[in-house]
DOLUMDREN-31673 format. One line per field, with one value per residue (C-alpha): x, y, z. Coordinates in nm, 2 decimals, always signed. Layout:
! residues N
c1 (X,...) $
c2 (Y,...) $
c3 (Z,...) $
END
This chain:
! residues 254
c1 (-2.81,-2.61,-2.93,-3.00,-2.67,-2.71,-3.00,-2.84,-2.56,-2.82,-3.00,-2.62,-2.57,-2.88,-2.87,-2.50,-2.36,-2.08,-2.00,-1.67,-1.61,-1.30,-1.49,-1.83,-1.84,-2.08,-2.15,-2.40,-2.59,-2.63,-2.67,-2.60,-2.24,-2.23,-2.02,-2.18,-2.00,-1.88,-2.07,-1.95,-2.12,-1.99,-2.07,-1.97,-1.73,-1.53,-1.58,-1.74,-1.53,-1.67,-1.68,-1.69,-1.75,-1.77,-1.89,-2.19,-2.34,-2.07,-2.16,-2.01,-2.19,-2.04,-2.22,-2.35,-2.48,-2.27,-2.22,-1.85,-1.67,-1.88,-1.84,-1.45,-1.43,-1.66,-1.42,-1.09,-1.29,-1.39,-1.05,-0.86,-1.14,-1.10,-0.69,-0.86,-1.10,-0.81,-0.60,-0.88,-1.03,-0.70,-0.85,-1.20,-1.50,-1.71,-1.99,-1.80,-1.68,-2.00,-2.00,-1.68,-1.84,-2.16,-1.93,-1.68,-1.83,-2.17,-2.21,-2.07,-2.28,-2.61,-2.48,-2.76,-2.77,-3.15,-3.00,-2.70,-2.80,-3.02,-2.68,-2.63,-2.50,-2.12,-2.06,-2.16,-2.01,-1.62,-1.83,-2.02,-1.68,-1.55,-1.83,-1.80,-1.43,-1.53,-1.76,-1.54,-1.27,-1.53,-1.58,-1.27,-1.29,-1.14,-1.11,-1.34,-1.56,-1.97,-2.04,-2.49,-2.48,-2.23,-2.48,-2.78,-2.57,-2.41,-2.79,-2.54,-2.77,-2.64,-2.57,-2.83,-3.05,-2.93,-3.04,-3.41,-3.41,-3.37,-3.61,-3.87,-3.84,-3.85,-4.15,-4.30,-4.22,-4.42,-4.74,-4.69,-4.64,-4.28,-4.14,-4.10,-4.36,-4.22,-4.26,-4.65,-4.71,-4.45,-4.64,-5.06,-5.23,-5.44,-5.75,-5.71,-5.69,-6.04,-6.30,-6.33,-6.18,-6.00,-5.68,-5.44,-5.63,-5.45,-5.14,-4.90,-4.99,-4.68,-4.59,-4.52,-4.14,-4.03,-3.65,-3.47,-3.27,-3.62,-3.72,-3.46,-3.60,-3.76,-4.09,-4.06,-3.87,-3.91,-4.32,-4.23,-4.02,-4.27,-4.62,-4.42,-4.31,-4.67,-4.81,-4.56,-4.47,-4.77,-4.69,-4.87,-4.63,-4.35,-4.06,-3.80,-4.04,-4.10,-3.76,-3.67,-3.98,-3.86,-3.48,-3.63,-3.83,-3.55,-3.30,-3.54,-3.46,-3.13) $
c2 (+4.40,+4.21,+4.03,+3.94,+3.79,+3.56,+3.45,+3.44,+3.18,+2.97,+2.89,+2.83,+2.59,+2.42,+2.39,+2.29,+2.58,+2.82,+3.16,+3.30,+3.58,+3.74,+3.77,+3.93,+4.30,+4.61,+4.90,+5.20,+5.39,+5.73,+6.01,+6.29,+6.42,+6.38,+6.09,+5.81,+5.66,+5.27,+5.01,+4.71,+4.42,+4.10,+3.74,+3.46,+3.71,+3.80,+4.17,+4.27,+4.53,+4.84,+4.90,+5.20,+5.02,+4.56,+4.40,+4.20,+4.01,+4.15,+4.57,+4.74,+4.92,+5.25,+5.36,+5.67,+5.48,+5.72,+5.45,+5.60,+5.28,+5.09,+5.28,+5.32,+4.92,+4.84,+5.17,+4.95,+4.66,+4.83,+5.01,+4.64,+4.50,+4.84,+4.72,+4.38,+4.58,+4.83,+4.49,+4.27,+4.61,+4.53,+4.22,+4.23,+4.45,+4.69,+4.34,+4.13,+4.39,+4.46,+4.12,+4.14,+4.49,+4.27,+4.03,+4.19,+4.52,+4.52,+4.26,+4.47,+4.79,+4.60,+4.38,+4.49,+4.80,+4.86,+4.92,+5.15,+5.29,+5.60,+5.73,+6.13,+6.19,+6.30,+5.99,+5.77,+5.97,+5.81,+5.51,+5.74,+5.84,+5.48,+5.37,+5.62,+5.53,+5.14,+5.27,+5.50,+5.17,+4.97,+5.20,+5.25,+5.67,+5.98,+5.96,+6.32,+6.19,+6.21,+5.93,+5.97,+5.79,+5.55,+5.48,+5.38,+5.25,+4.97,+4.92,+4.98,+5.17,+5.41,+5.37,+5.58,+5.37,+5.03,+5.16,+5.27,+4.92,+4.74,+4.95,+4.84,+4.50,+4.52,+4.64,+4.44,+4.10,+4.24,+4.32,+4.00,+3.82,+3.69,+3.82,+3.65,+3.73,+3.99,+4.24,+4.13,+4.47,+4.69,+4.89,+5.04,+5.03,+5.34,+5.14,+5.04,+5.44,+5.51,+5.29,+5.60,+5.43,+5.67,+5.59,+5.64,+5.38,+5.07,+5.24,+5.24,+5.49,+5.71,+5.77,+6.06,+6.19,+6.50,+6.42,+6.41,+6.14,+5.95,+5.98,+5.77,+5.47,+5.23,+5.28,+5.67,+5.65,+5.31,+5.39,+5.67,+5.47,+5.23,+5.46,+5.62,+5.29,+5.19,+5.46,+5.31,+4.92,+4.70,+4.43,+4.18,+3.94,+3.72,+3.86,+3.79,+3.97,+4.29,+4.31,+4.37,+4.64,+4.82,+4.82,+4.94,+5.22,+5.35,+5.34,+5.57,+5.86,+5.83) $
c3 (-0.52,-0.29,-0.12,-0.52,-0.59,-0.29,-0.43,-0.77,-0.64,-0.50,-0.81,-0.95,-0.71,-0.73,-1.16,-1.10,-1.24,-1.23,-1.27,-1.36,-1.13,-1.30,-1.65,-1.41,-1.44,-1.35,-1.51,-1.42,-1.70,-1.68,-1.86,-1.65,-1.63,-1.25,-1.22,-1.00,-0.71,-0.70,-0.54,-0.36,-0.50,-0.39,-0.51,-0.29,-0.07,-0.41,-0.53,-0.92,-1.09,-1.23,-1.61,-1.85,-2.14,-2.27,-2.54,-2.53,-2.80,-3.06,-2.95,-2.74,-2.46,-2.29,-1.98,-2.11,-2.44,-2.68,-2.87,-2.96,-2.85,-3.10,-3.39,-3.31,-3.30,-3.61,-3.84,-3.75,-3.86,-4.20,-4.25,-4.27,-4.53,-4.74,-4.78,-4.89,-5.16,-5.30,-5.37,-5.52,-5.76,-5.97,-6.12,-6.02,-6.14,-6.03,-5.99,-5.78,-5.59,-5.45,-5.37,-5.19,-5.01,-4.89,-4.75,-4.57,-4.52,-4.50,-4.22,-4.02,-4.05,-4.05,-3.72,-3.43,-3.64,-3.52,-3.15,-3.25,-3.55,-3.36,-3.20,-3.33,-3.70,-3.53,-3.36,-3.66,-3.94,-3.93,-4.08,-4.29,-4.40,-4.46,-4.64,-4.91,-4.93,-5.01,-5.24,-5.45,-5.42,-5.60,-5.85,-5.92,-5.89,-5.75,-5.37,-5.40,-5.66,-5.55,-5.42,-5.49,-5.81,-5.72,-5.41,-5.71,-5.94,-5.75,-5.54,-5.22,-4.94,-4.71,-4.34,-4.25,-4.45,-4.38,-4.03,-4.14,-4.37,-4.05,-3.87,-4.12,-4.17,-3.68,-3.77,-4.08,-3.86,-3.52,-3.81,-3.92,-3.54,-3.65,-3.34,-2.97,-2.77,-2.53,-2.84,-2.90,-2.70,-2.80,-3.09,-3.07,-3.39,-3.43,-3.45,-3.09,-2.97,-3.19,-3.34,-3.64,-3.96,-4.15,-4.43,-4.06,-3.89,-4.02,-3.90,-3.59,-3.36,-3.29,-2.92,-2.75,-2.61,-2.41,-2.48,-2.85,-2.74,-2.71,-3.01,-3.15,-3.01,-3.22,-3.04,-3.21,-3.52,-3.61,-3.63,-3.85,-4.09,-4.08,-4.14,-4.47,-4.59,-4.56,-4.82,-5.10,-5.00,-5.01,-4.67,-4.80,-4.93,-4.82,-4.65,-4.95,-5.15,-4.86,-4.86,-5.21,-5.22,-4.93,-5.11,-5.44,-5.25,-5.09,-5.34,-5.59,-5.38,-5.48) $
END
């Protein structure tokens, strides 16, 4: 690492740029509980801190990819916009509320969704939680009041499926080559395993995974969401028009 970042400060040198040492960090992902020992890593004779946990991009990233940090940030987010929706329900309805909750809420929950959105049910359900309590503020009802219909009334999708939505619409743009290149070989089509055509050969092939952590990747459940999708949502149309299919389809289970 350290003969890399030699390297590294050559080629900053030579494109006449700079790097700011105190805001350069390290962190080492790992899954196992073992904790794993520091490394010096210098660049240009000044040492990198380690890190448990930074934000990159807008999400936060914690060495073991819980995804707990994340979640924690973007409640406290939604917590402040809920005081903003209790205040506004006294002179606005139920309509512009939900166009309040797509503002202020909403942006949040969807942001890089399709990277966090796999973590497991107990780390993401304080949002779960705080998204059923913007819904029952928009709806003006009982703080315990179900919240299923309120979900298909007001065409509001849960956080679960905000997450597959995205996952669909990954995988509707690599069909349709709308994605940068280093994703052209990310998904098989069955028809490139076998030359039989059958009613499955038009469809992703799905991967195999020992671990159930694994099969929340995009390459695993993304293909799912996607090969069920296909059997109701016709791709062949615009995005706009995808999109508003893929909503519809969804929010009938409700």
């Amino acid at each position: 690492m350290n003969i890399e970042f030699k390297t590294l400060v050559l080629w900053l040198n030579a494109n006449r740029l700079s790097l700011n040492i105190k805001k350069t960090n390290y962190m080492i992902f790992s899954p196992h509980k073992r904790a794993s020992p520091d490394i010096n890593l210098l660049i240009n004779g000044e040492n990198i801190s380690r890190v448990y946990e930074t934000k990159f991009l807008g999400v936060i990233l914690d060495h073991k990819l819980s995804w707990n940090p994340h979640v924690r940030y973007i409640k406290n987010k939604i917590s402040k916009t809920i005081g903003i929706l209790f205040k506004a329900r006294k002179s606005l309805g139920c309509k512009y509320l939900v166009s309040l909750y797509n503002t202020l809420v909403l942006p949040y929950l969807s942001y890089c969704l399709i990277v966090w959105g796999g973590a497991n049910q107990t780390t993401l359900d304080p949002l779960i939680k705080m998204q059923k309590r913007a819904l029952r503020c928009i709806c003006n009802v009982n703080r315990r009041a179900s919240t299923q219909e309120l979900f298909k009334n007001t065409r509001i999708l849960k956080l679960n499926d905000i997450y597959r939505y995205s996952q669909i619409l990954f995988m509707y743009k690599f069909k349709k080559g709308l994605l940068p290149d280093i994703f052209n070989n990310l998904f098989t089509f069955n028809y490139e395993i076998h030359q039989h055509h059958t009613r499955q050969s038009s469809l992703i092939h799905v991967p195999k995974f020992k671990t159930l952590l694994s099969k929340n990747y995009i390459k695993y459940s993304g293909v799912l969401a996607w090969n069920n999708i296909s059997n109701h949502v016709s791709d062949d149309v615009c995005i706009a028009t995808f999109k508003k299919r893929v909503k519809t389809s969804i929010l009938k289970h409700y």
